[in-house]
C-alpha positions as CSV (number, residue, x, y, z in Angstrom):
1,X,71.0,112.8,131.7
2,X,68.2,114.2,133.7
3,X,65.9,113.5,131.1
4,X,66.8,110.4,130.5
5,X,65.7,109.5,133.7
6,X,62.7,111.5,133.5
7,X,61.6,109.3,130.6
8,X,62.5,106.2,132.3
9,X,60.7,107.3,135.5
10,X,57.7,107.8,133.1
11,X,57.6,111.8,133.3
12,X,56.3,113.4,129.9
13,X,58.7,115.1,128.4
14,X,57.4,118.1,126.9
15,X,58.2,121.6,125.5
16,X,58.0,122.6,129.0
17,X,60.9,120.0,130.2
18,X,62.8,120.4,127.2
19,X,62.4,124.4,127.6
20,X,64.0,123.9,131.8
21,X,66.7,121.3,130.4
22,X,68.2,123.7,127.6
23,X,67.8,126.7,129.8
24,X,69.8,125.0,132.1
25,X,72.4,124.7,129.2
26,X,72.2,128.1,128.4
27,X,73.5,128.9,131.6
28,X,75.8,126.8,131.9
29,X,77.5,127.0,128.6
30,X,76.7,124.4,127.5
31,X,76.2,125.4,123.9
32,X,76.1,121.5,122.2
33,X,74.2,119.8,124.9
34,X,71.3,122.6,124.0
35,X,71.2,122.0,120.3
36,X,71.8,118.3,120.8
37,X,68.4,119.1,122.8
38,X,66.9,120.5,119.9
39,X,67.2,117.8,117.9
40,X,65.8,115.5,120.5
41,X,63.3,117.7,120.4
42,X,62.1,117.3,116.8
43,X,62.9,113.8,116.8
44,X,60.2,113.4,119.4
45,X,57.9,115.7,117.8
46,X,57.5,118.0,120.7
47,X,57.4,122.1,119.7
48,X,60.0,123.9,119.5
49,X,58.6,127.1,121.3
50,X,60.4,131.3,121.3
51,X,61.5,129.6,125.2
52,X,63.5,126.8,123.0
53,X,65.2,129.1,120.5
54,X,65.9,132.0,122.7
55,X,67.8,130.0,125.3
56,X,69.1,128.2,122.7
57,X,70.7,130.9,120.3
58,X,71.6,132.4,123.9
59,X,73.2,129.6,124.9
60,X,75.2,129.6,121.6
61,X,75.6,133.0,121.7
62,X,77.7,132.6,125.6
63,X,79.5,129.9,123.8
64,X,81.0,132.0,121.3
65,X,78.9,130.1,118.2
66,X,77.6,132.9,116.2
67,X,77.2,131.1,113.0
68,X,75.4,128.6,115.5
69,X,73.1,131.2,116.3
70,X,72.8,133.1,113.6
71,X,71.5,129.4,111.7
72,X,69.2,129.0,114.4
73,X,67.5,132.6,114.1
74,X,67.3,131.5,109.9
75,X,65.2,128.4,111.2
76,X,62.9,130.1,113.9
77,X,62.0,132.8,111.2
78,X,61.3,129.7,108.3
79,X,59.3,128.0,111.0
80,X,57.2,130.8,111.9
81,X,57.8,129.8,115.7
82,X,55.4,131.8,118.0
């Protein structure tokens, strides 16, 4: 929701939002809101970063989603992300 209105208030919304915003998941357990973020993500074209992944597979990890996780550690090593 946040960056929705980020977007709308015209604020660019870059790795370094995106990175807050699925932190912010992580701890809150919000497992699916982070790798709904994700996809926004590359939908938008904006990098996926080691920030994105590790809060993501964390947040997936505290969620109890270890084939989640597991997937997304497959991806970051096919995508060579730095």
């Amino acid at each position: 929701r946040l960056l929705v209105e980020m977007a709308s208030a015209r604020v660019e919304l870059d790795t370094i939002t995106y990175n807050a915003a699925v932190s912010a998941c992580e701890k809150g357990g919000q497992w699916a809101t982070a790798l709904r973020l994700l996809v926004e993500m590359a939908s938008a074209r904006v990098e996926l970063d080691t920030i994105t992944y590790n809060a993501a597979v964390s947040a997936c990890e505290k969620g109890g989603q270890w084939a989640k996780a597991l997937k997304l550690l497959v991806e970051i090593a096919s995508a060579r992300v730095e």
